[in-house]
C-alpha positions in Angstrom: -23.7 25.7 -11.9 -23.5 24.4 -8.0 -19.4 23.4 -7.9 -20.3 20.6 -6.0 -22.6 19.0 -8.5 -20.8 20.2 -11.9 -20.1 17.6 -15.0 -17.1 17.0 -16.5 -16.1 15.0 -19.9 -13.0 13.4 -19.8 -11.1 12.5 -22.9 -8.4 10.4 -24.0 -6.9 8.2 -26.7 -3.9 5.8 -25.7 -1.1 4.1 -27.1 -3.2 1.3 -28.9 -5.0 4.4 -30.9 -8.0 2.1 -31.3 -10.7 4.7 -30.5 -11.0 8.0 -28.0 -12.8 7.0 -24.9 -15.4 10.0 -23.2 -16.7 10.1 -19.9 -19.0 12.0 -19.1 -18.8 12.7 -14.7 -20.2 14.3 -12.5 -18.6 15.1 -8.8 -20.7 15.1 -5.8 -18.6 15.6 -3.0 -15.3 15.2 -4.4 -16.1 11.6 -6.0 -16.8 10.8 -8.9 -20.2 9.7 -10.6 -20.1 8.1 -14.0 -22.6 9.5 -16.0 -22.4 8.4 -19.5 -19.5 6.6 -21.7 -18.9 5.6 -25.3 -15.4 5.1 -27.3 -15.2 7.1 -30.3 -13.5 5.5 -33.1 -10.2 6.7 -35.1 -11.1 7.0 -39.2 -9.1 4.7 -40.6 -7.0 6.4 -43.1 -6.1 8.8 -39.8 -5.3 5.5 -37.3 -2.7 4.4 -39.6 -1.1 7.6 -40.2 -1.5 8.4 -36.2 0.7 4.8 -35.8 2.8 5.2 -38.3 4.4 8.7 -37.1 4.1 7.4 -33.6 6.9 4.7 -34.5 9.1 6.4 -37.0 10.5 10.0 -36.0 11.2 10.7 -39.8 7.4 11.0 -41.0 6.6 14.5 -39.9 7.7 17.4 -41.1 6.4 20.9 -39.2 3.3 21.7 -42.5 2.2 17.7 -42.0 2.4 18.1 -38.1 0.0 20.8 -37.7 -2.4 19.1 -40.2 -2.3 16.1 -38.1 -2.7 18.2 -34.9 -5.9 20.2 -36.2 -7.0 16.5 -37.7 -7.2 15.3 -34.4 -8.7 17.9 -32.4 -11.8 17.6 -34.6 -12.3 13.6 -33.7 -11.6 14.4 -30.1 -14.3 17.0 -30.6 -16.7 14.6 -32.4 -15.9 12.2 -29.6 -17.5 14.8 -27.4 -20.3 16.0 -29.7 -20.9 11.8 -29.9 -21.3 11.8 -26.0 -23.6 14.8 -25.4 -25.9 13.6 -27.8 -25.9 10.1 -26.4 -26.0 11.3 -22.7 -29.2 14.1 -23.8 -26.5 16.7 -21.9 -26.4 20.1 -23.6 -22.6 21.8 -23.9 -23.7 24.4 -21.5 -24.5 21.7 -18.2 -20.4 20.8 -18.7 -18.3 22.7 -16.8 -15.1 21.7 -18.7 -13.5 18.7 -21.1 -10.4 17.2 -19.8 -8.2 16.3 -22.9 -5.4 14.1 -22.8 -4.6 14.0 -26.6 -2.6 11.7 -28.4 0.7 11.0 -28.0 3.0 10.7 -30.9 6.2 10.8 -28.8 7.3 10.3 -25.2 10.7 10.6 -24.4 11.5 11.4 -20.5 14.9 10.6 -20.2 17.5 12.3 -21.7 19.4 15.6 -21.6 16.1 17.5 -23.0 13.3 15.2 -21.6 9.8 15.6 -23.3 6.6 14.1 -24.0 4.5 15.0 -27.1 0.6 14.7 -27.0 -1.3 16.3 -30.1 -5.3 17.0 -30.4 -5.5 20.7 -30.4 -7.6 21.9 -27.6 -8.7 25.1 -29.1 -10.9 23.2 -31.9 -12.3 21.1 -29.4 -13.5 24.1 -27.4 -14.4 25.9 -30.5 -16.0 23.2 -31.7 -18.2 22.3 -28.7 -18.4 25.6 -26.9 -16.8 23.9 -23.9 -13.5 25.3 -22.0 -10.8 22.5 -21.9 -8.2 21.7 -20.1 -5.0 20.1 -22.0 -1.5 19.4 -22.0 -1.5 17.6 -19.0 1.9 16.0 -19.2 4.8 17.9 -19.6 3.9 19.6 -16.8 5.2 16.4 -14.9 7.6 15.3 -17.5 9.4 19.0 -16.5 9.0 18.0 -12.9 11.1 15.4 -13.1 8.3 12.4 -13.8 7.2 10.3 -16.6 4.4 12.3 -17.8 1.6 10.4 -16.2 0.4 12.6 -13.0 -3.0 11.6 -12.6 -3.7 8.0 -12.7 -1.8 6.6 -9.6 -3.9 9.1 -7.3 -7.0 8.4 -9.6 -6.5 4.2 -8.9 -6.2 5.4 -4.8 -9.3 7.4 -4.6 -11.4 4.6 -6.2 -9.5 1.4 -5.6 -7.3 1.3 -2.1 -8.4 -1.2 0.5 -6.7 -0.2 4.4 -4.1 -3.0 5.4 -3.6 -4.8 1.8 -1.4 -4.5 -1.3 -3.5 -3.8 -4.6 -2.1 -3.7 -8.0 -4.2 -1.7 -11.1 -3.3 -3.2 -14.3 -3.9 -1.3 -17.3 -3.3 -3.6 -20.0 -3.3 -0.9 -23.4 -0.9 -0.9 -26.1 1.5 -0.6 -23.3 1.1 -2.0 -20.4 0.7 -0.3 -16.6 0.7 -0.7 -13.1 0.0 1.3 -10.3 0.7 -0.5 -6.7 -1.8 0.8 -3.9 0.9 -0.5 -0.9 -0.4 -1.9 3.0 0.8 1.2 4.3 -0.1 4.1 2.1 2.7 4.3 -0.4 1.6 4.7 -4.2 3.4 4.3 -6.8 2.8 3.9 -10.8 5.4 2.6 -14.2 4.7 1.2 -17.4 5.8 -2.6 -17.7 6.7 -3.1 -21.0 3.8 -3.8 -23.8 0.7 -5.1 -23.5 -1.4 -5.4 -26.7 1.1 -3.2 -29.1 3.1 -5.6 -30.6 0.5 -7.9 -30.9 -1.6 -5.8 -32.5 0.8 -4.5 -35.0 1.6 -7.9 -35.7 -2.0 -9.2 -35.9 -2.4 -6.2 -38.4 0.5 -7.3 -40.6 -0.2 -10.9 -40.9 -3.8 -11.1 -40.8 -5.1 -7.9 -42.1 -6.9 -7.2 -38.7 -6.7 -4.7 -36.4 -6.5 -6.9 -32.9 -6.0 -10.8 -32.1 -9.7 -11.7 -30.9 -9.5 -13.5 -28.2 -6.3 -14.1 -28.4 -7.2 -16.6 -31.6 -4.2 -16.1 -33.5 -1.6 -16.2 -30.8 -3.4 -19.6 -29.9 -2.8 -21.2 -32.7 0.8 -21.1 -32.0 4.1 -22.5 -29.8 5.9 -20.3 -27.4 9.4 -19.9 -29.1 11.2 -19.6 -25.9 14.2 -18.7 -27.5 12.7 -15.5 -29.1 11.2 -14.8 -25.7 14.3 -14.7 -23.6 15.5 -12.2 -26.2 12.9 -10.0 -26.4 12.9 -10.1 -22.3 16.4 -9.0 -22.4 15.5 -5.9 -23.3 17.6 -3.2 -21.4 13.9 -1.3 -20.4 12.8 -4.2 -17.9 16.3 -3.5 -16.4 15.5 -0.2 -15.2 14.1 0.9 -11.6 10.7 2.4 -11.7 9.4 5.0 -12.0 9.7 4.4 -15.8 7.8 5.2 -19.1 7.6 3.8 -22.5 5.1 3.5 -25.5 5.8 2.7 -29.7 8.5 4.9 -29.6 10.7 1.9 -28.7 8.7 -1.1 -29.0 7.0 -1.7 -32.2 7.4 -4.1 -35.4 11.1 -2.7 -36.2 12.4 -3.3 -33.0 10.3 -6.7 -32.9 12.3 -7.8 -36.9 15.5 -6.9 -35.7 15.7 -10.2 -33.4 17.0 -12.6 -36.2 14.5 -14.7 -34.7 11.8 -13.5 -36.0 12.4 -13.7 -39.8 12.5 -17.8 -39.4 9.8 -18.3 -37.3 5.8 -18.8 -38.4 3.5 -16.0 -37.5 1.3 -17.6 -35.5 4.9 -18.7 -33.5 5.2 -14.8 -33.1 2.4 -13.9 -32.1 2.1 -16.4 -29.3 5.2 -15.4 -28.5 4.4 -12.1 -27.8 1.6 -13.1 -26.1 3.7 -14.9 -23.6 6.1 -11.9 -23.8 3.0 -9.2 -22.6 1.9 -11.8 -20.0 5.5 -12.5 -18.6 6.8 -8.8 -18.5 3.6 -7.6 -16.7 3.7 -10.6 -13.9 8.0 -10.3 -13.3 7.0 -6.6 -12.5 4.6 -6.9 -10.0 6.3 -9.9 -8.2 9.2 -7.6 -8.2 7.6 -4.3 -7.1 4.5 -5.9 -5.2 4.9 -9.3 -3.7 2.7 -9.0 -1.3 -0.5 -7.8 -3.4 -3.3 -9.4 -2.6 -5.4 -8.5 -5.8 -4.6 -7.9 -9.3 -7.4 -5.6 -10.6 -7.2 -5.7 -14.2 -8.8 -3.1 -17.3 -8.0 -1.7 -20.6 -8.5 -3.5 -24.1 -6.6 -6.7 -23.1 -9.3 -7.5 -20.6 -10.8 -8.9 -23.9 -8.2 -11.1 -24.3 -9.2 -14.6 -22.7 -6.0 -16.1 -23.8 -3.8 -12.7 -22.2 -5.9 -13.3 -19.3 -5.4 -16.6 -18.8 -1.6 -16.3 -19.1 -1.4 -13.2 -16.8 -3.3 -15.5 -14.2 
């Protein structure tokens, strides 16, 4: 196959776990083409274990974290299967599958900083007679950075404009930025969450997996006293670059705000909301005051009410 004219399938499932995206690409001249697309969704009974040992450190021992590693692998290789079917490509016109995997832990401060992605590459490629190309992060994590290498160049290739300030907002289980400056400089950090929290709370009162449309969260008040709180969280503190995911925000670092426990749900969840919305808009006025455009993607583009707050 011609280099200059080779396919590509891209994988990757993010903090949210609500499905494994696949692109199928092809590069003509070092940009890209988007050939075909689909989200793969999580089984069920998998999702919930995949969130619940991605918040509580004490739910995987080594015999249960190889099962879950192998379990994964197979739906990123489904995912794939899924695409070259839709798409009419056969494995043999694909070069190679980019797999980002799942993370289940990211931790890169510390003495021993490390970020933990599972989604064994070896099934995928056995599976779809593909090579692949894993393991992307700790690469950078053992550089020094927060595990996320790729996307801030990605965001420049496709989305700088000469002589303004852009920002790409990613708004996924947690929320990211990447500022395209005036005058060259890029730069990329997680703001705190995005749909997370509000998902996991959504799940917990209503029995559903997301807030549609922001519906629930609509139904209630703002408690700013719960919001100031859960703003004064040490993380929005720090200078970027910075990284965080479920690790340290999720529903038991959400009940211990005594708060919480006297407040409606619907209260909650619109207090989240507001909390997504706020934490996202203080960091770009902080890091990019003079951005011009806001370009926004990721699941809580679907979110009129999120939207509406963040404008």
């Amino acid at each position: 196959m011609d280099d200059a004219t080779a396919l590509y399938i891209g994988l990757i499932s993010g903090t949210s776990a609500d499905g494994i995206d696949a692109a199928l690409v092809r590069f003509e001249q070092n940009q890209p083409q988007l050939v075909a697309a689909l989200t793969h969704p999580w089984p069920a009974a998998l999702r919930t274990r995949i969130l619940a040992v991605a918040q509580d450190e004490t739910r995987l021992d080594l015999d249960a974290y190889g099962r879950l590693d192998v379990a994964i692998g197979q739906c990123f290789a489904e995912a794939t299967q899924r695409l070259l079917e839709h798409s009419g490509t056969p494995a043999s016109a694909v070069r190679a599958v980019g797999s980002h995997g799942q993370t289940l832990r990211h931790r890169p401060h510390g003495e021993h900083p490390f970020t933990l992605q599972v989604g064994d590459p070896s099934v995928i490629a056995e599976r779809c007679g593909i090579d692949v190309v894993a393991d992307f992060r700790r690469a950078d994590v053992a550089a020094g950075g927060q595990g996320a290498p790729l996307l801030p160049a990605v965001h420049a290739m496709l989305l700088s404009a000469a002589g303004k300030t852009r920002v790409v907002l990613n708004l996924g289980g947690i929320a990211n930025i990447t500022v395209l400056g005036a005058d060259g400089r890029v730069f990329g950090f997680d703001t705190g969450p995005a749909n997370g929290l509000m998902d996991a709370w959504c799940l917990r009162h209503r029995g559903e997996a997301f807030d549609r449309d922001g519906e629930f969260a609509r139904s209630g008040t703002v408690d700013q006293s719960l919001l100031a709180a859960l703003l004064a969280d040490p993380y929005f503190a720090l200078p970027p670059p910075k990284s965080t995911g479920r690790e340290h925000f999720h529903l038991t670092w959400l009940d211990a705000h005594p708060r919480v426990a006297t407040l409606a749900p619907a209260d909650v969840q619109a207090t989240l909301l507001e909390f997504s919305a706020r934490s996202v808009a203080e960091a770009i006025e902080r890091v990019a005051p003079d951005a011009v455009d806001v370009l926004a993607c990721g699941g809580g583009v679907h979110n009129g009410m999120l939207m509406r707050r963040l404008a």
